[in-house]
RORO-437907 format. One record per residue (C-alpha): chain; residue number from 1; x, y, z. Coordinates in Angstrom, 2 decimals. Layout:
REM RORO-437907
REC  chain    n        u        v        w
REC      A  NUM        X        Y        Z
...
REM end
This chain:
REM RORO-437907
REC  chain    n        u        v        w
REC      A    1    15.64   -19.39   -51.18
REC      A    2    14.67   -19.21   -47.34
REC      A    3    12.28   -16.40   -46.77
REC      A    4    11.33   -16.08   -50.75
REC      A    5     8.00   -17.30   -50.11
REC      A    6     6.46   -14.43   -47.04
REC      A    7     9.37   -11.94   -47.21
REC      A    8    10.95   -13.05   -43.75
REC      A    9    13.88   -15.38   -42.99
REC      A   10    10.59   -18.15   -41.57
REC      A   11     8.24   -17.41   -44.42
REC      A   12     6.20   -15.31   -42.72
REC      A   13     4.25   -12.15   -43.95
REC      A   14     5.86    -9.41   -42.18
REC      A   15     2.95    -6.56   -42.30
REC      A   16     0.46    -9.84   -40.93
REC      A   17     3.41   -10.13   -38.27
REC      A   18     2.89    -6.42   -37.52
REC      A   19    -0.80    -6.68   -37.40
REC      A   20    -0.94    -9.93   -35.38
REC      A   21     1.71    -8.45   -32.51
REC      A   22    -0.03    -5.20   -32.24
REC      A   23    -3.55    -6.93   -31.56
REC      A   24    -1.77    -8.83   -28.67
REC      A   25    -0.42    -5.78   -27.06
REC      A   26    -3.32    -3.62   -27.08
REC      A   27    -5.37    -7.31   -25.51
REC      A   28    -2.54    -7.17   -23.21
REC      A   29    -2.59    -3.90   -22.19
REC      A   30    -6.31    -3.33   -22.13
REC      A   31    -5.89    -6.47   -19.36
REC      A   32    -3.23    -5.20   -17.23
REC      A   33    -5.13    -1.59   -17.31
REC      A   34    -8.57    -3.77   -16.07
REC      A   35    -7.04    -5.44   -13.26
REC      A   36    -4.66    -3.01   -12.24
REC      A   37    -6.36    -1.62    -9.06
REC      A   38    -6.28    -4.82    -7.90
REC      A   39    -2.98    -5.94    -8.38
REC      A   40    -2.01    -2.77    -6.77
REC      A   41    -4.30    -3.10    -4.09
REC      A   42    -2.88    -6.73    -3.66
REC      A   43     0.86    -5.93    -4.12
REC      A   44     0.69    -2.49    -1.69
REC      A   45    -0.86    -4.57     1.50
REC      A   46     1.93    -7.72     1.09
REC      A   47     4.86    -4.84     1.08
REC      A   48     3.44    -1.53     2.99
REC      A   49     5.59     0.30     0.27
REC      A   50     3.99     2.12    -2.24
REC      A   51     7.76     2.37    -4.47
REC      A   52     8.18    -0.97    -3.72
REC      A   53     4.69    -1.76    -5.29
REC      A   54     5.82     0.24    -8.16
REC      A   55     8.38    -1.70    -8.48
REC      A   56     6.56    -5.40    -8.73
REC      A   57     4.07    -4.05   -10.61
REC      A   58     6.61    -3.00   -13.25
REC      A   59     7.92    -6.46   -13.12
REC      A   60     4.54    -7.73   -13.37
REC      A   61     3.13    -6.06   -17.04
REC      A   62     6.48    -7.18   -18.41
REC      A   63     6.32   -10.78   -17.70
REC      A   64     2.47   -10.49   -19.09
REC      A   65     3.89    -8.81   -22.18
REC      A   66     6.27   -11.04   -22.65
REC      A   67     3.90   -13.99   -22.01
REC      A   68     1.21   -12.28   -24.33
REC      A   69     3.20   -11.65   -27.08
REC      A   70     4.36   -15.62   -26.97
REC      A   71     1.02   -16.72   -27.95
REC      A   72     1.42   -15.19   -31.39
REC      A   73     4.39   -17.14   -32.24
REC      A   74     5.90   -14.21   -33.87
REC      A   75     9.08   -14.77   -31.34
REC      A   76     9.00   -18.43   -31.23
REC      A   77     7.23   -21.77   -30.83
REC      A   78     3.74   -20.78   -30.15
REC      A   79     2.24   -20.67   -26.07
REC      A   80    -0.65   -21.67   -25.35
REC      A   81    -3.28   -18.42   -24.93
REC      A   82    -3.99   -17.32   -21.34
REC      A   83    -7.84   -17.93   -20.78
REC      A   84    -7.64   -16.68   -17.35
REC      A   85    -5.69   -13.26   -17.30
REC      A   86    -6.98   -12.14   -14.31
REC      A   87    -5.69   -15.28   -12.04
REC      A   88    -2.63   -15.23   -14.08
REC      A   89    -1.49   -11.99   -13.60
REC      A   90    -2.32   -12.18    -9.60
REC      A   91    -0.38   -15.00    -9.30
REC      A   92     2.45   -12.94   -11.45
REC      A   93     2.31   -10.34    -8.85
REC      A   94     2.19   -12.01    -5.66
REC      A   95     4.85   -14.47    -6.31
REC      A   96     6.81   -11.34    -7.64
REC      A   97     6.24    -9.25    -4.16
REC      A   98     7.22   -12.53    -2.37
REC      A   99    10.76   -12.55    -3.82
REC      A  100    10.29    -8.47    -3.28
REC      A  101    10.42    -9.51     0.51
REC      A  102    13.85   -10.66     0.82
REC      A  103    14.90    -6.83    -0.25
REC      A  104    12.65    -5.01     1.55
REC      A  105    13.68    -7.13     4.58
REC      A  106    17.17    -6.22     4.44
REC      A  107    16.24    -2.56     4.06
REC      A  108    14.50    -3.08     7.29
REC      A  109    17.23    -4.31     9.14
REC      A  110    19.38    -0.97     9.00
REC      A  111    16.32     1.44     9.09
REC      A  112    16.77     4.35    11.27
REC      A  113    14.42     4.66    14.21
REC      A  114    10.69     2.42    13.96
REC      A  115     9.47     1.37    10.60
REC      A  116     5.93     2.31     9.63
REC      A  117     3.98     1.50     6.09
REC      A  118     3.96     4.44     3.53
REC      A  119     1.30     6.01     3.76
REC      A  120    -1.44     5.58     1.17
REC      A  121    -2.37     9.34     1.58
REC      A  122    -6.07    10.54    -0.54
REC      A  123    -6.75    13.95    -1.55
REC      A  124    -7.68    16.96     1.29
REC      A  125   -11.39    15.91     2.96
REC      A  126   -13.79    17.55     0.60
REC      A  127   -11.95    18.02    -2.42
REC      A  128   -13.43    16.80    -5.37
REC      A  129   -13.05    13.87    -7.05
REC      A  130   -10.29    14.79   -10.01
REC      A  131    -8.82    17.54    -8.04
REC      A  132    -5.16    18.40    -8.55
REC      A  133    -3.84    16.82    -5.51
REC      A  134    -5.71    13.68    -6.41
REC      A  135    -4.42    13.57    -9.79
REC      A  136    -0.80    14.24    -8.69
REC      A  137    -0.77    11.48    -6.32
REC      A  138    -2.51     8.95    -8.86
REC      A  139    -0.23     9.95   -11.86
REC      A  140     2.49     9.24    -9.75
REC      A  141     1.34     5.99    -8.57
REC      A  142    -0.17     4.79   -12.29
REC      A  143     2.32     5.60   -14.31
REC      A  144     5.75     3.54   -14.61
REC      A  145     7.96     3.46   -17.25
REC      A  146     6.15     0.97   -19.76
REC      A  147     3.43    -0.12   -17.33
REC      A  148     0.02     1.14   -18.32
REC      A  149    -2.30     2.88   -16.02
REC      A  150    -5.67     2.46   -15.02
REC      A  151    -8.25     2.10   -18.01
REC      A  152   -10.13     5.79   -16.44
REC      A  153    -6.68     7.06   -16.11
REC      A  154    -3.86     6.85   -13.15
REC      A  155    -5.28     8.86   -10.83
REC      A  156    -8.25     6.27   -10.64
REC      A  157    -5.78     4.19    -9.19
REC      A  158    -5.13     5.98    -5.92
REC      A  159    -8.32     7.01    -5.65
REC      A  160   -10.24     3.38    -5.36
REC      A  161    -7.01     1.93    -3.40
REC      A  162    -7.37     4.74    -0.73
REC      A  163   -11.02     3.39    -0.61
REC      A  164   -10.48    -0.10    -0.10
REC      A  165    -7.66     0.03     1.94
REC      A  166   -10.18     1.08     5.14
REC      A  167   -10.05    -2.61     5.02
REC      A  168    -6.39    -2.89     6.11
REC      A  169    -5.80     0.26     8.02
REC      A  170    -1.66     1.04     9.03
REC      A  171    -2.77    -0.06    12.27
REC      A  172    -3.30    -3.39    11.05
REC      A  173    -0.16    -3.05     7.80
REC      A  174     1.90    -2.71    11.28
REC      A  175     0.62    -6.14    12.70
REC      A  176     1.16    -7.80     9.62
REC      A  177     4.81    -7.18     9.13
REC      A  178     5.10    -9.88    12.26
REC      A  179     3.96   -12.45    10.02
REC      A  180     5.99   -14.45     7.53
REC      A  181     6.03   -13.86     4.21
REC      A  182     3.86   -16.82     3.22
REC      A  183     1.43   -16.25     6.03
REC      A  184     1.00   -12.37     5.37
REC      A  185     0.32   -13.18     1.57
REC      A  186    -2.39   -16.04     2.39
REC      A  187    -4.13   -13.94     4.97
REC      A  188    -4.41   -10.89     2.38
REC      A  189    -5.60   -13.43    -0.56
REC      A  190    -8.15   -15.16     1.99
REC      A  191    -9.08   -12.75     4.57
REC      A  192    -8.77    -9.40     2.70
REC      A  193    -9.70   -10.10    -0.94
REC      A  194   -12.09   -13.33    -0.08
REC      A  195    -9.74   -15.64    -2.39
REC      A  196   -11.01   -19.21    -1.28
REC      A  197    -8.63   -22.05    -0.72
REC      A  198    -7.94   -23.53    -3.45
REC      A  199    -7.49   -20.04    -5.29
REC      A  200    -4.91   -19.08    -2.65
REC      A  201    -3.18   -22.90    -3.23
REC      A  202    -2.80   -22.11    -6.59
REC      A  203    -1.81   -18.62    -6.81
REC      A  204     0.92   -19.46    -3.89
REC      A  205     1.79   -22.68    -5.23
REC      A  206     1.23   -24.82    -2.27
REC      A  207    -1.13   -27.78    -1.26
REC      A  208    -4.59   -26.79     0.44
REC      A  209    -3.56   -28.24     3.10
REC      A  210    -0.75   -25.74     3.93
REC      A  211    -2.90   -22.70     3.08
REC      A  212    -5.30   -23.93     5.44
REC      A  213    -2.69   -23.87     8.13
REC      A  214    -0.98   -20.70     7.06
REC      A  215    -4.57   -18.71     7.29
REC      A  216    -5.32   -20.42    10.55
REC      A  217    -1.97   -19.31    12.02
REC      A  218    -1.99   -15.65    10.76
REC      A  219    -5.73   -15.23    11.15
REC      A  220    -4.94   -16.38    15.05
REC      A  221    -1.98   -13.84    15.31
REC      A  222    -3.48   -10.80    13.53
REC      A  223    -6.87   -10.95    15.99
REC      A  224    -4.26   -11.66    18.60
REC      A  225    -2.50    -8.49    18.39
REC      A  226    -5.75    -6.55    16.89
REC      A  227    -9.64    -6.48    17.28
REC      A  228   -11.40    -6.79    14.08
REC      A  229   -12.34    -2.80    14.65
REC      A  230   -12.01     0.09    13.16
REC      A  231   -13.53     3.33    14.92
REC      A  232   -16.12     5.80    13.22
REC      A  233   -14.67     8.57    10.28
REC      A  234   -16.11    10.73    12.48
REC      A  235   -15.17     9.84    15.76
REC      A  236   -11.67     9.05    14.81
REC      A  237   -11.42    12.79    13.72
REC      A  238   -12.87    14.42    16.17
REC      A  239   -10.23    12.90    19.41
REC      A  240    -7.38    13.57    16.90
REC      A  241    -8.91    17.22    16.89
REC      A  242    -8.75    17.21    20.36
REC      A  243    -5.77    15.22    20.82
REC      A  244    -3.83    18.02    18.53
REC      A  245    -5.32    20.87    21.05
REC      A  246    -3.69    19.06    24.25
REC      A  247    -0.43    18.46    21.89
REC      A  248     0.06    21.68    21.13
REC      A  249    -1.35    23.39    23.82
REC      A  250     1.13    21.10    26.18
REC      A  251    -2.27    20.49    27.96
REC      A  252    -0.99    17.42    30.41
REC      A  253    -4.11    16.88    32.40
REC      A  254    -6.14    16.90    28.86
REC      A  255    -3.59    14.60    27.10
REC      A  256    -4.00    12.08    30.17
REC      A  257    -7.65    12.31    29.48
REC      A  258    -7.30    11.16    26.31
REC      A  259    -4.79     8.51    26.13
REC      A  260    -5.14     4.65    27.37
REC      A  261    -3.52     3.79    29.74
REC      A  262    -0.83     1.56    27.45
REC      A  263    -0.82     3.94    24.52
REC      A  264     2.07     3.79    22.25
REC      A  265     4.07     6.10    20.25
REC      A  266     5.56     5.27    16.90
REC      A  267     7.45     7.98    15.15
REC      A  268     8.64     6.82    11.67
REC      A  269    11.45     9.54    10.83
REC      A  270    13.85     7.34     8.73
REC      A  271    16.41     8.93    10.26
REC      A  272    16.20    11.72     8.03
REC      A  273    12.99    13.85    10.16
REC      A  274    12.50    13.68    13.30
REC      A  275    11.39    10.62    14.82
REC      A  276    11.79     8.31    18.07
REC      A  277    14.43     5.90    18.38
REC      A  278    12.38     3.03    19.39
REC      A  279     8.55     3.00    20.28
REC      A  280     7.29     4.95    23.49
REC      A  281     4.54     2.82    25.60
REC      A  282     2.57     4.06    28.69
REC      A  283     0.19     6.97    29.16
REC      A  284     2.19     9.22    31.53
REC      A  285     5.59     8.62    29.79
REC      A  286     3.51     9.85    26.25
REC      A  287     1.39    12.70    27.51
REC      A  288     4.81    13.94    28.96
REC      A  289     6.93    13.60    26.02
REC      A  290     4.51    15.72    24.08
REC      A  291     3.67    18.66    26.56
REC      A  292     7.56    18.98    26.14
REC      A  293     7.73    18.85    23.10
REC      A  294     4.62    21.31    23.06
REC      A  295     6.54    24.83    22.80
REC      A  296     8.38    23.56    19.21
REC      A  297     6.07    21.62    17.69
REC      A  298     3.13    24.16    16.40
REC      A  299     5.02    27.00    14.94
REC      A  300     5.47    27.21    11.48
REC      A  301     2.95    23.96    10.61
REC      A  302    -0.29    24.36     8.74
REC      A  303    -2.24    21.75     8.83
REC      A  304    -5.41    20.02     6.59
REC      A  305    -7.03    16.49     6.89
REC      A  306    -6.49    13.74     4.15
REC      A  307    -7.58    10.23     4.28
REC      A  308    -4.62     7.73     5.35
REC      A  309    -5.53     4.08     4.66
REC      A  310    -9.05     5.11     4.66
REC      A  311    -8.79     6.89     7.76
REC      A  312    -8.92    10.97     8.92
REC      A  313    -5.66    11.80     9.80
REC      A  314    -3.85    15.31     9.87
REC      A  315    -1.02    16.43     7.38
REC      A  316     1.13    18.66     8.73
REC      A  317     3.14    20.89     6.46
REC      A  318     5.69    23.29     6.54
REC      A  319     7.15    26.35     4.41
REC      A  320     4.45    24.55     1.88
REC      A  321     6.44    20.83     2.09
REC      A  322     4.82    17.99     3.68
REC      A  323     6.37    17.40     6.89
REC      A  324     4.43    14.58     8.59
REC      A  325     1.59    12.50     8.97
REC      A  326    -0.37    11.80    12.19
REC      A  327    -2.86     8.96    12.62
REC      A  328    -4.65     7.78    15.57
REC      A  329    -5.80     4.11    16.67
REC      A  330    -8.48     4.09    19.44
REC      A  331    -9.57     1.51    22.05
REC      A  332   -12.49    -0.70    20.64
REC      A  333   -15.73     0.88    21.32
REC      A  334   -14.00     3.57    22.97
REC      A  335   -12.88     7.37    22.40
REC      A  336    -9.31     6.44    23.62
REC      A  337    -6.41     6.76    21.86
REC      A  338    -4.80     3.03    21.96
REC      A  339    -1.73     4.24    19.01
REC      A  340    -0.45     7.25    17.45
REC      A  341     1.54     6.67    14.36
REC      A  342     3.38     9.78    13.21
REC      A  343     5.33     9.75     9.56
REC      A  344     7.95    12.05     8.82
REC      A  345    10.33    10.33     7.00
REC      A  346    10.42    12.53     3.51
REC      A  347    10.75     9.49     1.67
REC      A  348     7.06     8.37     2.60
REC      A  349     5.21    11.65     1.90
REC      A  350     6.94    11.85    -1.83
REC      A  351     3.82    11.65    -3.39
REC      A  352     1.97    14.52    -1.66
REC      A  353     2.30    18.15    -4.04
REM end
């Protein structure tokens, strides 16, 4: 009789079934959990969303489960084992944010006001390492229904991406949204993570030939629209300090001071926080906008200074809720403020407490 033999309708020994499934998992987990700052790292600079990066990476451990679990044959024919699970599961994940694109592009196109990345906001400067803010905002990042965190825990996870990601500041996640898909995910691979060719070719799925040309193009756009640069920690913070005094002071003559003389202004307010309608460009037209805006902007906001994208920026809050982020761009080798980037959409500060 079918199944006599192992106690199952194939034959097979269901506890050595068990046993052989559960080894797989826990391999498969333990591999997700290793290379999961990575793949977040990865997935977070092709989108500039961190719930859309949730949402791939979700995606992501269950195609690798699935795939894992194939190579015991306890569901089926028998797959061949994965020798290289780290290149497997990037290539999972960036082909998965890819076909993430399409959505997020559509999303785009009825946005309220200027789009700017979410923020990938660290703990206050100077808090320890494990503090409460910091393990809010990595237990919210880490953990997804089914998908395991970090092998040191989730908040691990925020913290090491919020170091990295001085590499690709918002300045720069704002200069690669004008690049296409294909060209924003070989410039990360090459130029961010120092994937050679023929890695990027086979984790995209195209000849080295076309990677070449896709890296040439975006690495000749990207430099086009922004200096490899970033200012000083220290200098960045102290001209937003000042900056904030002219702000709020409605200081003019300080504010002109400060500001090149093609400075822009994004405000990213979703449409639900205030926010510009479109982008404001040109030193007078900004240092005006803010000295009237001066007299009902500082009341009622406490601020403190996190790391954004690996740079000081200020987090203002109000009645104890975030309310917005400010970050500052300066000229190259200069204390003048080039681009100030100011989040308030509630949507985008979601993981502050």
């Amino acid at each position: 009789m079918s199944g006599s033999d192992g106690g199952g309708p194939d034959g097979a020994d269901p506890a050595a079934t068990a046993t052989t499934t559960a080894a797989a998992t826990e391999w498969a987990t333990h591999q997700y959990a290793e290379h999961r700052e990575l793949l977040f790292s990865l997935v977070y600079d092709l989108l500039g969303s961190i719930a859309d990066t949730e949402d791939v990476l979700q995606d992501t451990w269950l195609a690798w489960a699935a795939r894992t679990t194939r190579t015991t044959g306890t569901t089926g024919p028998a797959a061949a084992p994965v020798e290289h699970p780290k290149a497997y599961l990037v290539r999972i994940a960036v082909n998965r944010a890819l076909a993430q694109q399409a959505a997020v592009s559509r999303r785009r196109e009825t946005y309220v006001g200027p789009w700017l990345p979410e923020p990938l906001i660290g703990p206050p400067t100077g808090s320890p390492t494990g503090s409460p803010a910091e393990s809010l905002t990595g237990s919210l990042i880490g953990s997804r229904a089914g998908s395991p965190a970090g092998a040191d825990g989730a908040a691990g996870d925020a913290a090491r991406a919020a170091e990295r990601a001085e590499e690709v500041s918002l300045a720069l996640l704002v200069v690669l949204e004008t690049l296409s898909p294909l060209e924003r995910a070989a410039f990360v691979l090459h130029e961010v993570f120092g994937y050679n060719g023929p890695e990027v070719a086979a984790i995209l799925g195209r000849s080295q030939a076309a990677v070449r040309q896709l890296v040439k193009r975006a690495r000749a756009h990207v430099r086009s629209r922004r200096p490899r640069y970033e200012p000083e920690p220290g200098l960045r913070r102290q001209v937003t300090e000042r900056f904030l005094a002219a702000a709020l002071g409605g200081d003019l003559a300080a504010l002109l001071r400060l500001l090149a003389p093609d400075v822009t202004l994004v405000g990213d307010g979703g449409g639900k926080a205030p926010g510009g309608r479109r982008p404001l460009t040109g030193r007078t037209k900004v240092a005006r906008l803010l000295t009237a805006l001066a007299p009902k902007s500082g009341p009622g906001l406490s601020l403190t200074w996190r790391d954004v994208n690996g740079a000081p920026a200020a987090l203002f809050s109000a009645a104890g809720r975030p309310f917005a982020v400010l970050v500052l761009d300066l000229l190259p080798d200069s204390d003048l403020i080039s681009g100030i980037h100011a989040i308030s959409n509630p949507d985008k500060l979601r993981l502050l407490p």
